[in-house]
VOPAGU-2260 file (C-alpha; in pm, 1 decimal, decimal comma):
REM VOPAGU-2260
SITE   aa  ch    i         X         Y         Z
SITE  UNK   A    0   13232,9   17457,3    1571,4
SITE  UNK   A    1   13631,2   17500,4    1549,1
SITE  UNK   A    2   13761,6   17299,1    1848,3
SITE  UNK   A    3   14188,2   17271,2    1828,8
SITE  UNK   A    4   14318,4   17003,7    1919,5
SITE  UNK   A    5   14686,5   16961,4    1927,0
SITE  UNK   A    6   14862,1   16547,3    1898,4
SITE  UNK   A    7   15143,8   16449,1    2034,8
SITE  UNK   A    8   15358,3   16157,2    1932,0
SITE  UNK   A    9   15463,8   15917,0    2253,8
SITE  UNK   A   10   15210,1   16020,7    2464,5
SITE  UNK   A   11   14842,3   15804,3    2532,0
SITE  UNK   A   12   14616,2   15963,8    2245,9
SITE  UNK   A   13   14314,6   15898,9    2411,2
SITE  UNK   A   14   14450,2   16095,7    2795,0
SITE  UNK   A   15   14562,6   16420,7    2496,6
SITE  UNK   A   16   14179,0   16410,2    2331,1
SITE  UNK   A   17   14043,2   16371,3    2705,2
SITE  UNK   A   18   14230,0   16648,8    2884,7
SITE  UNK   A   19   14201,5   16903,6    2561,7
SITE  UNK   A   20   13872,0   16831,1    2519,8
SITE  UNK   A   21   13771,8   16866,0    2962,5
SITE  UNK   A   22   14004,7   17216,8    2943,1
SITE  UNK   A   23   13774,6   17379,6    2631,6
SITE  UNK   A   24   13476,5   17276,7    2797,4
SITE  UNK   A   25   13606,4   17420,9    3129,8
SITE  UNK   A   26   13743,8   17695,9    2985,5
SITE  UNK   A   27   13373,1   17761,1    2826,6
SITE  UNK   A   28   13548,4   17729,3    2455,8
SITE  UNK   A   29   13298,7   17453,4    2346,9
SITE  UNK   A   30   12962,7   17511,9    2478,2
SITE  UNK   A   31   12691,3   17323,5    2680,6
SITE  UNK   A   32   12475,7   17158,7    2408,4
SITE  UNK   A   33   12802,5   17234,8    2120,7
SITE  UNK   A   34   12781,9   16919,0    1912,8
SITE  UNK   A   35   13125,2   16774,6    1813,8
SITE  UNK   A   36   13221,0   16622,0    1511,2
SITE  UNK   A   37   13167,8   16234,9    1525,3
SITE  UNK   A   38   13441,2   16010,3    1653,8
SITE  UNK   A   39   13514,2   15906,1    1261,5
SITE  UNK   A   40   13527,3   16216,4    1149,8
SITE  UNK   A   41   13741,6   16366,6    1385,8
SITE  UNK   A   42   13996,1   16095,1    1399,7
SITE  UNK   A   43   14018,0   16103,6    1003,9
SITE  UNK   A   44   14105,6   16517,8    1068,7
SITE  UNK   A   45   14391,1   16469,3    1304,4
SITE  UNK   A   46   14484,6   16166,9    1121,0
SITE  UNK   A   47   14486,1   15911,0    1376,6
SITE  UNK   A   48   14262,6   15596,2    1473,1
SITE  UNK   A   49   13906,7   15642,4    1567,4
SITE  UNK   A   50   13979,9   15360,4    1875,4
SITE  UNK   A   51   14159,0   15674,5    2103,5
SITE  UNK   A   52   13904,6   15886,7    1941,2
SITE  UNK   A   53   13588,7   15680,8    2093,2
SITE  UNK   A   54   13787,7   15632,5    2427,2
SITE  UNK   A   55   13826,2   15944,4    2500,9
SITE  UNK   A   56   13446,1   16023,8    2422,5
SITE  UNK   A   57   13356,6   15746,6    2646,6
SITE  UNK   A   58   13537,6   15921,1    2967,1
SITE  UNK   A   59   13456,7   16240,3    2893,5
SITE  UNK   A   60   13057,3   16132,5    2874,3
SITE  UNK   A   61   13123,0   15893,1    3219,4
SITE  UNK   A   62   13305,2   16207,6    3369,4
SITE  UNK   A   63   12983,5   16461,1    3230,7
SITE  UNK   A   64   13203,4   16656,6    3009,5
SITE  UNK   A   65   12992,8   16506,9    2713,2
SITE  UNK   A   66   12622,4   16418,7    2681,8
SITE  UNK   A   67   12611,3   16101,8    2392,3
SITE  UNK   A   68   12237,9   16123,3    2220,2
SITE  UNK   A   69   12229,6   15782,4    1979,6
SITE  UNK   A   70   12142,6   15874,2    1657,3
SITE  UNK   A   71   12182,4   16285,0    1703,5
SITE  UNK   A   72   12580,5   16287,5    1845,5
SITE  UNK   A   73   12728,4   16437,5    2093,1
SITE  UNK   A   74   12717,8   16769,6    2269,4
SITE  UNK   A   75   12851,9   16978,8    2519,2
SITE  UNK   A   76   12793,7   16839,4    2890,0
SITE  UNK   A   77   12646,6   17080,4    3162,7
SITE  UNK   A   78   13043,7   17156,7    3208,5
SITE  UNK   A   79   13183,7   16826,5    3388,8
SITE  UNK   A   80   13351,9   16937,0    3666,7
SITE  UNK   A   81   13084,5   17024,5    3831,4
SITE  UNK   A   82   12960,8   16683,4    3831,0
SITE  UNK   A   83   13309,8   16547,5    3928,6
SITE  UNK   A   84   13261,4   16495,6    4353,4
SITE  UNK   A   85   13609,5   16429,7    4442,0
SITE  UNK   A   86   13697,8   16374,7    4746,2
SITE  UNK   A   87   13945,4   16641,2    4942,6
SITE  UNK   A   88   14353,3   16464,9    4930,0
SITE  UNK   A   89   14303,7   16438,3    5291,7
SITE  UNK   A   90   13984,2   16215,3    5244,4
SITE  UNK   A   91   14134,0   15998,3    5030,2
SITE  UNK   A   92   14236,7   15617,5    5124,1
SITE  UNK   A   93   14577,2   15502,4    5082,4
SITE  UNK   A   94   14642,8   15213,3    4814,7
SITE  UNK   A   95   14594,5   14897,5    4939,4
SITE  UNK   A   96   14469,3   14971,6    5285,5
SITE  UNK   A   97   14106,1   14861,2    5302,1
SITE  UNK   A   98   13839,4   14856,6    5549,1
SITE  UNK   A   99   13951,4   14564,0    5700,0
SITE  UNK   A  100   14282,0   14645,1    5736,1
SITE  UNK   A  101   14174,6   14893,0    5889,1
SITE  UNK   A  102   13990,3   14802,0    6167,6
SITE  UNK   A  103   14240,0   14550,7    6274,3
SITE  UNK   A  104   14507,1   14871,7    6308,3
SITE  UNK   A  105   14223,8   14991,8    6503,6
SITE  UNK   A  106   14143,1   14722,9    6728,8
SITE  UNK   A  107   14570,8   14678,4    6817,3
């Protein structure tokens, strides 16, 4: 598997590895079931830590985009954004308001 991933200085290593990584999946460049390399090994080829490395395999397995298998690696997920159930902007709640702020604005 040949999966390019480009670093840039200054920005959160981790966020670059997460969103390359969620666009070649989406963009069916790697695979469901396409093992990639382990986090040591792939942190020693773009010369960086493994820590960003691991993080960004942790997110990308919580978010689906990855399926972790201890002692066989990981793989491909079943292409994460269809697991993703976000909700619609207009669904969303504002910061900071919560349910029982709400019902008091309610009740007034």
């Amino acid at each position: 598997m040949e999966l390019h991933l480009i670093i840039e200085g200054g920005r959160d290593l981790a966020e670059q590895l997460y969103s390359q990584i969620s666009q070649a999946i989406r963009a069916g460049r790697l695979a469901e079931g396409q093992q990639l390399p382990p986090t040591r090994l792939l942190a020693q080829q773009l010369g960086i830590s493994r820590k960003p490395v691991a993080e960004a395999y942790t997110r990308l397995t919580y978010d689906h985009f990855l399926v972790a298998h201890t002692g066989r690696g990981t793989f491909g997920g079943a292409h994460g954004a269809r697991h993703l159930r976000r909700r619609p902007a207009h669904v969303r709640r504002s910061p900071g308001i919560g349910r029982g702020t709400r019902r008091a604005a309610d009740a007034g």
